[in-house]
C-alpha positions, 0 to 999 in steps of 0.5 A, a space after each residue: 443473484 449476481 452469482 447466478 448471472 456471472 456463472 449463466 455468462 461463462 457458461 454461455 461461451 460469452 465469457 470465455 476463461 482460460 485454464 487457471 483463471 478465475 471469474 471475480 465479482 462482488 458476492 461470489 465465494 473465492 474472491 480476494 479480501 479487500 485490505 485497506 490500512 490508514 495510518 495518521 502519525 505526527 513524528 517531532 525531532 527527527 529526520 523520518 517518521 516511520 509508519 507502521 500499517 495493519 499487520 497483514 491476516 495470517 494465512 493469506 498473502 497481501 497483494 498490495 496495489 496502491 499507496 497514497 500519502 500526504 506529508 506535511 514536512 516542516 523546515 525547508 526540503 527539496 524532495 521527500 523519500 518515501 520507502 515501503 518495506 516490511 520487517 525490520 528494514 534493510 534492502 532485501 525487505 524494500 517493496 517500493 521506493 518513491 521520491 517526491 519533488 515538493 510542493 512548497 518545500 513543506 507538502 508532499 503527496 504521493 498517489 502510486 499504483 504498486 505491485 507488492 506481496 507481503 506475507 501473513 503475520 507480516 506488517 508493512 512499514 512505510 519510512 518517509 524522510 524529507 531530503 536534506 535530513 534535517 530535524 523536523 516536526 512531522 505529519 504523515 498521512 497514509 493509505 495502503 490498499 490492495 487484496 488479501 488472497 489465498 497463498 
C-alpha cells in the first residue's frame, strides 16, 4: 500500500528524483538489506581481543554505517584502539580506526557513525586493545549495522 502511495507522490512531480536516484522506503522491491551482526567475545591474557562479525552475503556489498561497543578492559589503561578491517589485517584492509579515552581506566564505549564497504564473502573483523598493551582479561561487546546492496 505504502508502495502505491510513494509511486502516486513521484509521479505527482511532488518528489522530484534526479536520474540515477532511487526512492527507499519500507516494502518497496530494490531496497537494501538491512545488515546488523553482535558479537559478545571475553579474550583472558592478552594484549587485544579480536572479534569476528557475520560474514557479509555474497553477491552483495556491505555498506556499513555504524558501530557501537562496549569494553570492558581489566588492568589499568589510559585509552582503547579499536580498529575495524576485514581479511587478514595489514594496513590496506583497515576500514576505521577509533581511540577511546577511558572512562574509568577499565569501560570503554565507542558509538561511531561510518562510511565502509565490505565486499561479499567477506567478514568484518574488529581488534580492540586497551594502551599501554598490557595482558588482561577482556570483554567486548560489539554491534556493526548498515545496508547490504547490490554491487
Amino acid at each position: 500500500m505504502f508502495a502505491r502511495y510513494l509511486r502516486a507522490f513521484i509521479a505527482s512531480g511532488l518528489l522530484l528524483l534526479l536520474p540515477g536516484q532511487e526512492a527507499f522506503a519500507v516494502g518497496v522491491p530494490g531496497i537494501p538489506t538491512a545488515y546488523q551482526s553482535r558479537v559478545v567475545k571475553n579474550c583472558t591474557g592478552s594484549t587485544s581481543c579480536s572479534l569476528n562479525f557475520a560474514r557479509v552475503t555474497n553477491g552483495k556489498v556491505l555498506k556499513a554505517t555504524n558501530i557501537n561497543c562496549f569494553a570492558h578492559l581489566g588492568g589499568d589503561h589510559d585509552s582503547a584502539v579499536f580498529v575495524l578491517f576485514f581479511g587478514a589485517f595489514n594496513q590496506d584492509r583497515v576500514l576505521n580506526y577509533f581511540q577511546v579515552d577511558d572512562i574509568d581506566n577499565i569501560l570503554f564505549t565507542l558509538n561511531e557513525p561510518i562510511l565502509s564497504f565490505v565486499e561479499g564473502g567477506k567478514r568484518p573483523k574488529l581488534s580492540v586493545s586497551g594502551l599501554p598493551g598490557v595482558n588482561t582479561n577482556k570483554t567486548v561487546i560489539c554491534n556493526l549495522s548498515g545496508d547490504l546492496l547490490k554491487p
